[in-house]
C-alpha positions in Angstrom: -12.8 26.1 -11.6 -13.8 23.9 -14.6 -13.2 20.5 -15.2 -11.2 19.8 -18.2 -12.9 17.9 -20.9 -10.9 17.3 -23.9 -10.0 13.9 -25.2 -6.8 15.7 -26.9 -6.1 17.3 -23.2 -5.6 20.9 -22.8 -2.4 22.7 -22.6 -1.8 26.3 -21.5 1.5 28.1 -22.4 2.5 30.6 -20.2 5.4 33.4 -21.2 6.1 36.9 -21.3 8.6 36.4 -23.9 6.0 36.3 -27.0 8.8 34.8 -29.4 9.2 32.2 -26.6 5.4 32.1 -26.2 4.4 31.7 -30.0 7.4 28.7 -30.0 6.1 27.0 -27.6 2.6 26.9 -28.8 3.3 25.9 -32.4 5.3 22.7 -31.0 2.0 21.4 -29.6 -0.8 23.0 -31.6 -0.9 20.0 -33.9 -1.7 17.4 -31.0 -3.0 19.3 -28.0 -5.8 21.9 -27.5 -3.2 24.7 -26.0 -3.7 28.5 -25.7 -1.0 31.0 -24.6 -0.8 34.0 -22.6 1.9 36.5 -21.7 0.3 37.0 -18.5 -0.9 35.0 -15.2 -3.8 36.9 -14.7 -5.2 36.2 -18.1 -3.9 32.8 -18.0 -5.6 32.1 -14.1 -8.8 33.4 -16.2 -9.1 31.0 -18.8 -8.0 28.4 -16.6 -10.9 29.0 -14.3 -13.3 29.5 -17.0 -12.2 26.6 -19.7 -10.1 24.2 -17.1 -6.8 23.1 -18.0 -4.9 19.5 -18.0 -1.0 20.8 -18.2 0.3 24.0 -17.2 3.9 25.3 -18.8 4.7 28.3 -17.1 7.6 30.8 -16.8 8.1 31.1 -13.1 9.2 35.0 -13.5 6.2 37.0 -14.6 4.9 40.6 -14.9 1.7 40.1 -12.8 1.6 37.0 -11.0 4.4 34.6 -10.4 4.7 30.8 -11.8 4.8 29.6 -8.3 1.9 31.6 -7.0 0.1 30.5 -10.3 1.4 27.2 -9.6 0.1 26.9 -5.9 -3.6 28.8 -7.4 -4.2 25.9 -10.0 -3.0 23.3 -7.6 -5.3 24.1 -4.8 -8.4 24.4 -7.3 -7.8 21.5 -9.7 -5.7 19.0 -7.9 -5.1 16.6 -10.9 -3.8 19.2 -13.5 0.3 19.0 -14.0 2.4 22.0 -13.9 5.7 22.4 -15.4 7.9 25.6 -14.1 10.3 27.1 -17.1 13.4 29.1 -15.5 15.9 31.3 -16.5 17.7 30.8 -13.5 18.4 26.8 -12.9 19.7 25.9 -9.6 18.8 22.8 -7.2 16.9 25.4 -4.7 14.5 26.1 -7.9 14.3 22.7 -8.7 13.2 21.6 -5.1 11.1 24.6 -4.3 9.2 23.7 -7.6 8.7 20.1 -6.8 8.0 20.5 -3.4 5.0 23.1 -4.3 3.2 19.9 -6.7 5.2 20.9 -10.3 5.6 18.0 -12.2 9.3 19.1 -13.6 11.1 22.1 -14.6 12.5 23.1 -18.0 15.7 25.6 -18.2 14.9 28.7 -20.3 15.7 28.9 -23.1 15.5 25.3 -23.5 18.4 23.0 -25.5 16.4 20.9 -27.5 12.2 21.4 -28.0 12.3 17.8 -28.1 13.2 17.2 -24.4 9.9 19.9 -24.1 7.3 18.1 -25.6 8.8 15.0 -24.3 8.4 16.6 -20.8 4.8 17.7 -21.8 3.9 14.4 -22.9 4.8 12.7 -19.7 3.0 15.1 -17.6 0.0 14.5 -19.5 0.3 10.7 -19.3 0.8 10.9 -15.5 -2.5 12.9 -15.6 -4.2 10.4 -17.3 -3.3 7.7 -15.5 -4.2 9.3 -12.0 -7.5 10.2 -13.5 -7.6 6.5 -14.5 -6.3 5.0 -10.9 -9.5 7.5 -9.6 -11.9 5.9 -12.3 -10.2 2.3 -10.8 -10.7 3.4 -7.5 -14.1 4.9 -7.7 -15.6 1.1 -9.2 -13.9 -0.6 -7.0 -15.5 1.1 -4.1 -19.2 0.8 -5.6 -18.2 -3.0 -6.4 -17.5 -3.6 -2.8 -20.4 -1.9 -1.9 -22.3 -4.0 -4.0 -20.6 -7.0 -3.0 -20.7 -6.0 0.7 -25.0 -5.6 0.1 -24.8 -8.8 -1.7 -23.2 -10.6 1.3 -25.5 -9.1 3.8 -28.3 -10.5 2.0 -26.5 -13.9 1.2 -25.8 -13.9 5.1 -29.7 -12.7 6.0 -31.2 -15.1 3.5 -29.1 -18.2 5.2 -29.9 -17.3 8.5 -33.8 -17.5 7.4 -33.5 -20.4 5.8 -31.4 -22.2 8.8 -34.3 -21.0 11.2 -37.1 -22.2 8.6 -35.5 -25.8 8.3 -34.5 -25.4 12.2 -38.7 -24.8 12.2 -40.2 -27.4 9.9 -37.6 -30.2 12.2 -39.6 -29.1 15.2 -43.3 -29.8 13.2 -41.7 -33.7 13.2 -40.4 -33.4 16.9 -43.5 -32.0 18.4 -45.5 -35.5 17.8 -42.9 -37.4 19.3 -42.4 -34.4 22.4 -46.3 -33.9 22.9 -46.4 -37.9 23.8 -43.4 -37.5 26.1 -44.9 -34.8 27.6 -48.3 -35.8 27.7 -47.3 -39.0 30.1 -45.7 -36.8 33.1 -48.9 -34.0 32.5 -51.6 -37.0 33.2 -49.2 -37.7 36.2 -48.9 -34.5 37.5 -52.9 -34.1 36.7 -54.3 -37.5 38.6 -51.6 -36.8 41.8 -52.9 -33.2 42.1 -56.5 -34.6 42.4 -55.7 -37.4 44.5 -54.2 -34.2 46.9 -57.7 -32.8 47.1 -59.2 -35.9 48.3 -56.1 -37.4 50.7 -55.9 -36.5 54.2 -52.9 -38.4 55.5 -50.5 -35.9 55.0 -47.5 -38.4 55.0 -49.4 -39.2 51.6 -49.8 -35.4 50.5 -46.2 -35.3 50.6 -44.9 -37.8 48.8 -47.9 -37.2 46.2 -46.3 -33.7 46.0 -42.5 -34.9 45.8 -44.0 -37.1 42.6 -46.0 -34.0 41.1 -42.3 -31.9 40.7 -40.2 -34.7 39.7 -43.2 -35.1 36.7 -42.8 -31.2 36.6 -39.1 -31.2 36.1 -39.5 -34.1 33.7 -42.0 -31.6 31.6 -39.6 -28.5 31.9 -36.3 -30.4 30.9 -38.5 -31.5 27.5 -39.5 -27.6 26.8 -36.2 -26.5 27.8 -34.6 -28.7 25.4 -36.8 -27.9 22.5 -37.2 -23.9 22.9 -33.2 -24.2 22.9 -33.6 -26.2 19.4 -36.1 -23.6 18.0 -33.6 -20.5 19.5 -32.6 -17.9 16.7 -28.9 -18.5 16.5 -28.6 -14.6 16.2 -29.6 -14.0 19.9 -26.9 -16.4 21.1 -23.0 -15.4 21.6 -20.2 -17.4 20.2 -18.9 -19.6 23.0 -16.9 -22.6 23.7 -20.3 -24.9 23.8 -19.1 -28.3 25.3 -19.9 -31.6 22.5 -21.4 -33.9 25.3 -24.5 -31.7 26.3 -24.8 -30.7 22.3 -24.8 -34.3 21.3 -26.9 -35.7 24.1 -30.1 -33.2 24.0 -30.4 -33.6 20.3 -30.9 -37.5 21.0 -32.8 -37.1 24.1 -35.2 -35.2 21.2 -34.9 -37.4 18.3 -35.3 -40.7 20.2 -38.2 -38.7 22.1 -40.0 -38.3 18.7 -39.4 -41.8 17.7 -41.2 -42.9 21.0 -37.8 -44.8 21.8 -35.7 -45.0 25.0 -32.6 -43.0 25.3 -30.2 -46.0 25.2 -31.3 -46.8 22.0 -28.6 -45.0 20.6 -25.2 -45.8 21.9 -23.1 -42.7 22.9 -19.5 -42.7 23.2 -18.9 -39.1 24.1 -15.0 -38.2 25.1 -14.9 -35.7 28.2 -14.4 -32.2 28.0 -14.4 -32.0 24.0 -15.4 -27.9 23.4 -16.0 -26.3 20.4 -16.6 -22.4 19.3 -20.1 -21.8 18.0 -24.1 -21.1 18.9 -25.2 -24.2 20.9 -28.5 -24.3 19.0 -27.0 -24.3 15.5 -24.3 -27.1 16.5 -27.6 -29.1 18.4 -29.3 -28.5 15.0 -26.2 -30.0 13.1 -26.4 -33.1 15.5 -30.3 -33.8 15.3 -30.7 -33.3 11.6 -27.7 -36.3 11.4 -28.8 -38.1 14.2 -32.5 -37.9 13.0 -31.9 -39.1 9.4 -29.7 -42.1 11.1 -32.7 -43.1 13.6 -35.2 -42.5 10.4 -32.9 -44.6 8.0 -32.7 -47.7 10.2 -36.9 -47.5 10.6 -37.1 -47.1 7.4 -35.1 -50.4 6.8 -37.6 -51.9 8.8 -34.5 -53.1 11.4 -34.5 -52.7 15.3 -33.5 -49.5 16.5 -32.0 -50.4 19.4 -28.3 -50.3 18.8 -28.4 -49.4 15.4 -27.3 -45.9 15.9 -24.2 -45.0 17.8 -22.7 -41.7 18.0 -18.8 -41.1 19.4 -16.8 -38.1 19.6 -13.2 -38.2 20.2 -10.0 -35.1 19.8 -7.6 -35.9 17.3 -4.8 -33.4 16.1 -6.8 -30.1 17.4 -9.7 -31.2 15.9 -13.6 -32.8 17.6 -14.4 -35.8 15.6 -17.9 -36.7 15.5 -19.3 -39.7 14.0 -22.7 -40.9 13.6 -23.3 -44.0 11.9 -26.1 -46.2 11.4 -27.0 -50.1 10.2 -29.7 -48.4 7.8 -29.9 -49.0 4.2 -26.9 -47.1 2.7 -26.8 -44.3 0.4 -26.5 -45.3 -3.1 -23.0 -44.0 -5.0 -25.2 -41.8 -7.5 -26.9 -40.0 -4.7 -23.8 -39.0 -2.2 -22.4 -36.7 -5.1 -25.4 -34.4 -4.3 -26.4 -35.5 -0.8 -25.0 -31.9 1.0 -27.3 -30.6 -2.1 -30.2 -27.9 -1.4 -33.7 -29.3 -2.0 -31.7 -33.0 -2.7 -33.3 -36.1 -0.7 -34.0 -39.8 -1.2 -37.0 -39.3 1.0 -40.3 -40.0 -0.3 -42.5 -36.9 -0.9 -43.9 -35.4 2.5 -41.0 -37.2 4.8 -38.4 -33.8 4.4 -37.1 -30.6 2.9 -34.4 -31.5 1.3 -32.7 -29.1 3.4 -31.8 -30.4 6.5 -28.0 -32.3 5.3 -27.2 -28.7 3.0 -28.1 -27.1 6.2 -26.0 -28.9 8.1 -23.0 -28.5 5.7 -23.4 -24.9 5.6 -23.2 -24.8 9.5 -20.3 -27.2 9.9 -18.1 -24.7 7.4 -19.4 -21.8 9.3 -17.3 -22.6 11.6 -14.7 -23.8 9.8 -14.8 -27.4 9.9 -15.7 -30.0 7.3 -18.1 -33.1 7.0 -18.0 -36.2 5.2 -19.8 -39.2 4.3 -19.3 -42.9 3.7 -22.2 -45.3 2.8 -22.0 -48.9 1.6 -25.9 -50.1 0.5 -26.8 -52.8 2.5 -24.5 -52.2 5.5 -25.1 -48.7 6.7 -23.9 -45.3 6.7 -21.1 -42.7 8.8 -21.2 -38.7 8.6 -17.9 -37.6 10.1 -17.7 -34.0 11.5 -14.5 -32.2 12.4 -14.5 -29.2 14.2 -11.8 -27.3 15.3 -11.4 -27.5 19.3 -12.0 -24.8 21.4 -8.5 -23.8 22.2 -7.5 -24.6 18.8 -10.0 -22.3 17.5 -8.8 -19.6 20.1 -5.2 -20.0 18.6 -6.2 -19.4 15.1 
């Protein structure tokens, strides 16, 4: 059946009384593009040939009823409005009529061609405005879809980018690791010979003993830094625990520095738990920890004790603070310091990724982050992150 087209919308007139019929068709052939027919057949014809928008039928006629032609149009062009004219008005027309899609009933002959075209006029509103809510509808899918696509992207693009600055962190690590590395290796390499030529074997064994304490020395550094360099994506949500987070992104920052672990104080509460990927909340910590330890060099102060990282619960929430006696951070500059591509690092020395980065991953999992710098005393970021059972409860 075709599709009705017309901007003026097309009414067909259905009557076997022609006096009736011809009435009827005058009253709207000023507005409306409307034929008539004394016949359902012939009206079920142009229907299917030319579509229709409103249908004004008699229900009793020759050939084919107004309720058959009623359920007919109906089934092939859901949208169109029917109205049923009866000679015989009761409620069991009224409801069978209704019940079968018409849009309303008129009493034949009607009292006032007014209350008709009124009639007519509503039904060809209501048809408008479902075709509109299907327009409305249809947009709003194929905007979501676009939004959805946008989102996925949005979402695939930040994960690269996370893993690229999580990448170009370990190019500055790796120096710092190789040396760490390279002192238990030469160990591990000098004992191993010595075996070869030692023939107490009181001696073998405790060379041995000192060749896998070197080797576990070696596998806790790779262990720490493949679990840096992990694609979040691979790792399940958990409750990760704060104090292993917080203390193997300073066993590898300190390790690139070439500094001892203690010198940066840790103040760690027991049994803080968060929900996230351990490697992205180890990334937040040595990207902050990092710039801290850098900021005090940089300063040209001692390390040791300059950097102190604590971590306390307060109202549902993991506080973590990591402050330094660096420099501080100019007013100007800690507007746009969660910025991308914003750093007060010389060229060469950083991204300008790694504190948008770390921003982005705090909110992730809905926390927040803050900052408070005074120049010449030092600098705090303050992380809060909802608590493991708190983040359960939400």
């Amino acid at each position: 059946m075709k599709e009705q087209t017309s901007p003026r919308g097309r009414l067909v007139i259905v009557d076997d009384e022609r006096a009736i019929l011809d009435l009827l068709v005058s009253l709207f052939e000023d507005s409306r593009e409307v034929v008539g027919f004394e016949r359902g057949q012939d009206a079920l014809a142009d229907i299917r040939a030319h579509g229709v928008d409103v249908l004004l039928t008699d229900k009793n006629l020759p050939d084919l009823g107004g309720l058959e032609l009623l359920d007919l149009v109906k089934r092939e062009l859901p949208e169109a409005e029917v109205l049923l004219i009866t000679g015989y008005a009761s409620i069991d027309t009224a409801v069978t009529a209704l019940q079968r899609g018409a849009f309303d009933y008129i009493v034949k002959p009607p009292k006032s061609i007014f209350d008709v075209r009124r009639k007519v006029d509503q039904a060809f509103a209501r048809q408008a405005m479902a075709r509109e809510n299907r327009r409305l509808v249809g947009d709003l899918r194929s905007k979501n879809h676009e939004l959805q696509a946008a989102l996925d992207e949005n979402q695939r693009v930040q994960a690269e980018l996370v893993q690229s600055e999580k990448l170009a962190g370990i190019g500055t690590l790796a120096a710092g690791i190789a040396h760490e590395i390279s002192s238990p290796l030469f160990g591990v390499m000098g004992l191993a010979e010595a075996i070869g030529e030692e023939e107490d074997l009181e001696t073998i064994h405790r060379h041995a003993a000192e060749i896998v304490t070197y080797a576990r020395s070696i596998k806790d550094i790779v262990v720490q830094l493949s679990g840096y360099s992990r694609t979040a994506e691979r790792e399940y949500l958990a409750n990760t625990p704060l104090d292993a987070v917080i203390t193997d992104a300073v066993r590898l920052v300190v390790r690139t520095v070439g500094l001892d672990e203690e010198a940066v104080s840790l103040d760690i509460a027991p049994g803080l738990a968060v929900v996230g990927r351990a490697s992205e909340l180890q990334q937040v910590m040595v990207n902050l920890v990092k710039n801290a330890v850098e900021a005090v060099g940089d300063a040209g102060r001692a390390l040791a004790g300059a950097v102190r990282v604590e971590a306390v619960a307060d109202e549902g929430e993991a506080v973590v603070r990591v402050q330094d006696r660096g420099p501080g951070i100019p007013g100007d500059a800690l507007r746009e310091i969660f910025d991308p591509f914003f750093t007060t690092k010389p060229p060469g020395r950083g991204t300008g990724l790694g504190l948008n980065i770390v921003y982005r991953l705090v909110t992730k999992y809905r926390g927040t982050i803050h900052v408070d710098s005074v120049v010449g005393e030092g600098t705090v970021f303050t992380v809060r992150l909802p608590l493991a059972d708190a983040a359960g409860a939400a």
